[in-house]
N, C-alpha and C positions, 0 to 999 in steps of 0.2 A: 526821630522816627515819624513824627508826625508829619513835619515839611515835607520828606521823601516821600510819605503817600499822596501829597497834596499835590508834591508834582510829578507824580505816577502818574495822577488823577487829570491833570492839566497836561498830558501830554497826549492821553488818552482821546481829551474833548478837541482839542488843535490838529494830533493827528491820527484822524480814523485809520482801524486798519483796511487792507486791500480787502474788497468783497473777494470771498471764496467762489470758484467756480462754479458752484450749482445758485450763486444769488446772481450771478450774471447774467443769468435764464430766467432769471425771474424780474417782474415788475416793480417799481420802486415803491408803490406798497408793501412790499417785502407781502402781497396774500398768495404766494406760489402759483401765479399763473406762469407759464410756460411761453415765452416774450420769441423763441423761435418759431412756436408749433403757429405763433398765430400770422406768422409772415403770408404773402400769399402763396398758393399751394404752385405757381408758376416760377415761382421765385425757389421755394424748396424745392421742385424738382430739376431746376437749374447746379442747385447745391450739391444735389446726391450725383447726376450725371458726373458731376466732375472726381467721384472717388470709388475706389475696386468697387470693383461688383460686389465683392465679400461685405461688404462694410454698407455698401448702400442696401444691400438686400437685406441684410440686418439690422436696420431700423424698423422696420417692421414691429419688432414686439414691443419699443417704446411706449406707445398709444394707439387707441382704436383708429386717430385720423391718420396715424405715419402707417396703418397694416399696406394699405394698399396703396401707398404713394410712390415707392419705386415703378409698380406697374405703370403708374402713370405719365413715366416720362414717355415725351411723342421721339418714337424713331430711338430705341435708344443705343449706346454702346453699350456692349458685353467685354469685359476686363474682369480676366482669371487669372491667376499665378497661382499656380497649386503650392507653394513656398509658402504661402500666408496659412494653408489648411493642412502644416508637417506638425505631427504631432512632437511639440517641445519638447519633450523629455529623448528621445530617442533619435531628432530628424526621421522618422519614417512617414513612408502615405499615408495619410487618415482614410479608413475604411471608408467615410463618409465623402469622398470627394466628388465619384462618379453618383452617389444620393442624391447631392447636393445641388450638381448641374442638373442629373434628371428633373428634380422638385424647381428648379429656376425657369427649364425650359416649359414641364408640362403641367407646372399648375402657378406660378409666380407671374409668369410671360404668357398664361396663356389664351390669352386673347390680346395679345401685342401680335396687331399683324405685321409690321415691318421692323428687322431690327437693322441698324446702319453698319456696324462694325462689331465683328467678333476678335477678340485679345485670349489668345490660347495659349499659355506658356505652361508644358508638362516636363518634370524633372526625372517624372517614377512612370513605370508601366501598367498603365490601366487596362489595358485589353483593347487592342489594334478593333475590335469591332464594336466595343463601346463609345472612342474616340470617333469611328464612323458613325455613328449616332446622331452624337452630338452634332457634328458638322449638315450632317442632311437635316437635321432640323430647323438649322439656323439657313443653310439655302434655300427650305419651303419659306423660311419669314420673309425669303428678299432680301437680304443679306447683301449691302454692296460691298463689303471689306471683309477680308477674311487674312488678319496673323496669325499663323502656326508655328509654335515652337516645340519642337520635342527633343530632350536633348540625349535620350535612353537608344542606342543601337535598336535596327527591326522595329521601331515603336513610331505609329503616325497613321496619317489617312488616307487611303487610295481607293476612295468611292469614286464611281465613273458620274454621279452628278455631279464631282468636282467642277468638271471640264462640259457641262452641262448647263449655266444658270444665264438669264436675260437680263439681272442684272447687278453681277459682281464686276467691279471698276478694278478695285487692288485684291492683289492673290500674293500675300507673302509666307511661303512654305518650308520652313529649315526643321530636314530630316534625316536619319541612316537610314533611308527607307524606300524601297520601288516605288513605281507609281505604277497606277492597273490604266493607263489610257486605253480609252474606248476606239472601235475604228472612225466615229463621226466626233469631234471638239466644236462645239457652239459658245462662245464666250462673247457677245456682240459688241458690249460692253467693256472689257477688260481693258486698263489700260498701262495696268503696271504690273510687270512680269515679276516675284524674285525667289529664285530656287536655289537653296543652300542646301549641297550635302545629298541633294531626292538625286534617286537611281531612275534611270529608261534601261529599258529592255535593248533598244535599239537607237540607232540615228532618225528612223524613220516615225517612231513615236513620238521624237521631239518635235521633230518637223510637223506634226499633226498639229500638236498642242500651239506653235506656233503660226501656223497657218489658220485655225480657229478663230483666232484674235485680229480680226479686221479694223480694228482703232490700236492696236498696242503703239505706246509709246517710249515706254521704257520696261526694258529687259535685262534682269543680273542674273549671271551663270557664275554661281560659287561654288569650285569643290561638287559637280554635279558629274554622276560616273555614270558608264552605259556598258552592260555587259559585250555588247556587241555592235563594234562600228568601223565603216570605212568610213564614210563620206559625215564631219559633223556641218549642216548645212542651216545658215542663217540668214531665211530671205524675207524681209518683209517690207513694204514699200511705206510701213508708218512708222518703223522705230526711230525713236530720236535721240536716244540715251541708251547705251550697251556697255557689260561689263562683264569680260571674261576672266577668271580667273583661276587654274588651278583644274582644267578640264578633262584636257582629253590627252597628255601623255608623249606627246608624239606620235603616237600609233594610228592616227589617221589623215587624209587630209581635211581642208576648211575653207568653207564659200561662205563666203558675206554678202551678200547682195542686199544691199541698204541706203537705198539712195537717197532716204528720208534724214539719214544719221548723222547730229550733229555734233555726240560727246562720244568718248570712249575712252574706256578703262579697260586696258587690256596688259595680265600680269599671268602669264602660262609660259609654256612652254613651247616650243616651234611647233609648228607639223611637220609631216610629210612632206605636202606639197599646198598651197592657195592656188587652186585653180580658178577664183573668184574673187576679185574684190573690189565691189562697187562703194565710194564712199564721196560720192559728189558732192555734197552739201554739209561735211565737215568742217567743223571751228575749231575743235579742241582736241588734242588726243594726245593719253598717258602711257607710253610704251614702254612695257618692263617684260621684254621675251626673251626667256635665259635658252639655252641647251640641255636637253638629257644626256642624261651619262652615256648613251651611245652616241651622242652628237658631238659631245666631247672630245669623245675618242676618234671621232672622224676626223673632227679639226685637228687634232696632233698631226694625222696625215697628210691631209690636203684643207689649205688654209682656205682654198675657192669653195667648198663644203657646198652642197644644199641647203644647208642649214642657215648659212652665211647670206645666200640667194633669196632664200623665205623670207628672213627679216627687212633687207631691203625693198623687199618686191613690199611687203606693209607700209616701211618708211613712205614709199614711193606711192602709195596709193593717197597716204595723207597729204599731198601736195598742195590742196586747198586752205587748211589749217591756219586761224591763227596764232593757236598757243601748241607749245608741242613739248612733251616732256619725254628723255629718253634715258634708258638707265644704262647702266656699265657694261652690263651682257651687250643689249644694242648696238650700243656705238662699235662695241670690239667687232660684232657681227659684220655691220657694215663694213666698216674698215676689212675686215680677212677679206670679203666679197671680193672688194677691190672692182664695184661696179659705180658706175658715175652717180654721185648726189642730182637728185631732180633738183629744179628750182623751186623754190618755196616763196610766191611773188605775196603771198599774203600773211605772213610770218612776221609776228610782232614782237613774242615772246617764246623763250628758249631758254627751258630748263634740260641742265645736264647731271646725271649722275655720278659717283666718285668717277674721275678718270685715272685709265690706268694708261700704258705706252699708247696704246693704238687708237685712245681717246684721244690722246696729246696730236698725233698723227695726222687725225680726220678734222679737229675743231678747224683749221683753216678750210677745208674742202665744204665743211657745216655753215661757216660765215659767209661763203661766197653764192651759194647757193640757196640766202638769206640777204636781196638786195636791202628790202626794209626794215631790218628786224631793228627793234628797240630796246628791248629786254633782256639782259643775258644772265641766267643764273646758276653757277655752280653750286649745285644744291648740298655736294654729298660732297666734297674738297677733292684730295685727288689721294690713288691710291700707288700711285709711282710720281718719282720725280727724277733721280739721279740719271742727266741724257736726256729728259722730253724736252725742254725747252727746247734743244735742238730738230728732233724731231717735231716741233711744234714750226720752227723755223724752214726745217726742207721741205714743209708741205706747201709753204704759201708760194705758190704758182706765181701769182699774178699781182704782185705788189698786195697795199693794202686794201682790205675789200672795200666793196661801196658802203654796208652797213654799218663797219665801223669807221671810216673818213666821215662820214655824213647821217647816218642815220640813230645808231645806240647814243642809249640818254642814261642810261642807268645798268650798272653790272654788279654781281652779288658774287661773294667768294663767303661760303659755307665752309666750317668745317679747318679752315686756316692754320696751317701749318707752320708758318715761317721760313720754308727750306729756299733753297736758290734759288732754284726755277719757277715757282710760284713768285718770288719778286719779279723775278725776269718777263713773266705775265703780267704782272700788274702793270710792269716799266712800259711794256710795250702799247699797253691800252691807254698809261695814262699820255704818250706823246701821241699815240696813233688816234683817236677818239676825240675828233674835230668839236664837236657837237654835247659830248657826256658832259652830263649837271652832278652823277653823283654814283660813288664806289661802295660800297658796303660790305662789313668784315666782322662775322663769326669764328673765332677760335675753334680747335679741337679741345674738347673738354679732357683732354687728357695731358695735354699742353701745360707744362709749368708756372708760375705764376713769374718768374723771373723772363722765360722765354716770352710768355706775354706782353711783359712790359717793353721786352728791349724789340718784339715786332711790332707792336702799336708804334713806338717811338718811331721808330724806320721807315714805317706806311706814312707818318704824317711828315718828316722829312721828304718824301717821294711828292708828296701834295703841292710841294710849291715847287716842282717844277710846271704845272699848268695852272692857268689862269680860272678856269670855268667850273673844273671838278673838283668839289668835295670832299674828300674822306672822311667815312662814319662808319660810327661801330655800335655793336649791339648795345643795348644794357647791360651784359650780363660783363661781354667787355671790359668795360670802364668800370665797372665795381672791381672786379679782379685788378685791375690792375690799378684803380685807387688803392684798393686792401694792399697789394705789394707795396705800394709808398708808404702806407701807415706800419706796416712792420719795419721797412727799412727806418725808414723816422725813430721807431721805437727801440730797433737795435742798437741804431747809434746814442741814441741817447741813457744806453747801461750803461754804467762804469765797468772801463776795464780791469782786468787784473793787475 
């Protein structure tokens, strides 16, 4: 008994235990001073900028020096998530939310003349005029960033100083909620648009709010509705970044006049009609424009469609490009057109989505009209096979093109199925592809572990008929289909019956 306290007691002296978190704060006199409080007060205000508002405003009651040390950060950010202030027991709003911001803005902040950025994320409804409130307070501070998030139907901001301030830079706004645009928009400053979900009255309200912004550079249209519109009209001679998505239905047409504009994310639905589309200064552009249900039903009838028209007349406008992504709808659209592919003399890179027949169809008419491209990647695999290779074969016009003789270094098959025609694809790139260094192959994850292995085997037999190119496969690949060896290994080696 004795020995075992002695080396309780020696283990005790060898190995102290870990200090508890409240002596880590303290000095190694262990006399309770407070080894944070005494940091400089530049340094602590550094500390609290970096966490919710909730949590730095609440150091305050620690000590008489921390009462008024959040005040103190210069310019500071505002970071709300009302989630942090749902009362635990129930998830519901805590009464004290909109208190909580009043007591932050007019007496915590208040003599903080400028604040930099507001962080607004509302889950519950507070009162559409208390929400205005808040917001016009933080734009008398000078306010250059304002995130809005409301995620409750009807519930959000539409004070007309919105569209009022000297010097708000970024305006991010996701709402189910109109907006009240005034007849005059001043935003001198503004340079980054992005509206999720906010309702216009009109096309012509937009175009206000757009034309206010004399520096915008970048502009996202998410899911944004308008009760009433022909014409949705996007002109501005500074955007450089645009993202349409999910807008306007078909039910109008759409002018782009943007000859600033060098990216685009465009994933809607056709229009009517582009009576406009300036995009001279174009690099990059992601095109995913499907058909509405009544465009559908047009193309059943007449495959030369409008609809069909629309999408090329876009294609066609990105002719400067040099990355271009186009999706399954796309390509099928072009293709029905049956109007001539532009040339694309500055096209490097060339991503395609699942192809179905009429992708099979156009990829020759897409390659040729593509002297330099480099890059080619079947993003999404293909959603037909049985006869495309064929039709992949009666479209090429004019032997093999120049970008693949001479130009592509690299091709990407996503998505990898195994079936004929996709070998028949690969056959033809790996003798046709004077120049290619390297092939690259993702499976369909739905794809058997057997089929795996006996196409991987078959792609790297296909490998040594060329000298230059490559064949590689994901990770995820070669795991799968090591695992198939280690089972087969492991089956053979049970005893049989």
């Amino acid at each position: 008994m004795e020995m075992d306290t002695a080396l309780k007691r020696y283990k005790q002296l060898h190995n102290p235990p870990s200090p508890t978190r409240h002596e880590t704060l303290t000095n190694g006199d262990n006399n309770g001073e407070d080894r944070i409080s005494n940091l400089p007060e530049s340094i602590l205000c550094h500390i609290l900028s970096k966490l919710p508002t909730k949590f730095a405003a609440g150091t305050a009651i620690l000590s008489t020096k921390w009462n008024n040390l959040f005040a103190s950060i210069p310019n500071p950010t505002i970071d709300i998530d009302d989630s942090l202030l749902l009362n635990p027991h129930n998830n519901t709003p805590s009464s004290h939310f909109i208190n909580f911001m009043n007591h932050l803005f007019t007496v915590t902040l208040i003599d903080v003349p400028t604040i930099h950025k507001l962080h607004l994320q509302c889950h519950h409804d507070y009162g559409n005029s208390n929400i205005d409130e808040l917001v016009y307070i933080a734009l008398k501070r000078n306010v250059t960033g304002l995130s809005l998030f409301f995620n409750v139907k009807n519930t959000g901001v539409s004070i007309p100083g919105l569209f009022d301030s000297t010097t708000l830079v970024d305006l991010l706004l996701s709402q189910h909620y109109g907006l009240n645009v005034p007849d005059s928009v001043c935003l001198p400053k503004l340079k980054r648009l992005y509206l999720d979900y906010v309702g216009f009255v009109d096309g012509e309200s937009f175009e206000r709010v757009v034309d206010g912004c004399p520096v915008l550079e970048e502009l996202s249209l998410d899911g944004v509705e308008f009760q009433e519109i022909e014409v949705l009209c996007i002109s501005s001679s500074t955007i450089r970044f645009l993202l349409v998505h999910n807008c306007y239905h078909n039910e109008c047409e759409v002018v782009m006049d943007t000859p600033a504009l060098e990216i685009i994310f465009y994933n809607d639905y056709a229009p009517i009609y582009y009576p406009l589309i300036n995009f001279s200064s174009l690099l990059k552009a992601h095109i995913d424009i499907g058909p509405s249900n009544e465009q559908l039903e047009e193309e059943e009838e007449d495959e030369t469609s409008q609809y069909g028209q629309n999408v090329s007349k876009l294609v066609a406008a990105c002719s400067n490009v040099g990355f271009m992504y186009l999706s399954n709808s796309s390509v099928s659209a072009i293709s029905c057109a049956r109007l001539r592919v532009p040339t694309f003399y500055n096209l490097t890179e060339l991503f395609l989505g699942d192809l179905n027949g009429h992708g099979w169809a156009l990829l020759p008419h897409l390659l040729e009209s593509a002297p330099n491209l480099e890059i080619l990647a079947f993003m999404e695999g293909f959603s037909e096979y049985t006869g495309c290779y064929a039709k992949f074969q009666n479209s090429l016009q004019h032997g093999v093109p120049t970008c693949v003789s001479s130009r592509i270094r690299d091709i990407f098959f996503e998505e990898f199925n195994g079936e004929g025609d996709e070998f028949d694809l690969v056959e033809y790139f790996l003798k046709t592809a004077q120049v290619m260094t390297k092939m690259e192959f993702s499976f369909s994850s739905s794809l058997p572990l057997e089929k795996q292995y006996s196409t991987w085997t078959k792609l790297l037999l296909m490998q040594k008929g060329t000298k230059t190119c490559r064949v590689e496969f994901r990770k995820e690949v070669t795991v799968n289909v090591v695992t198939f060896c280690l089972l087969g290994d492991e089956n053979e080696s049970q005893p049989r019956d």
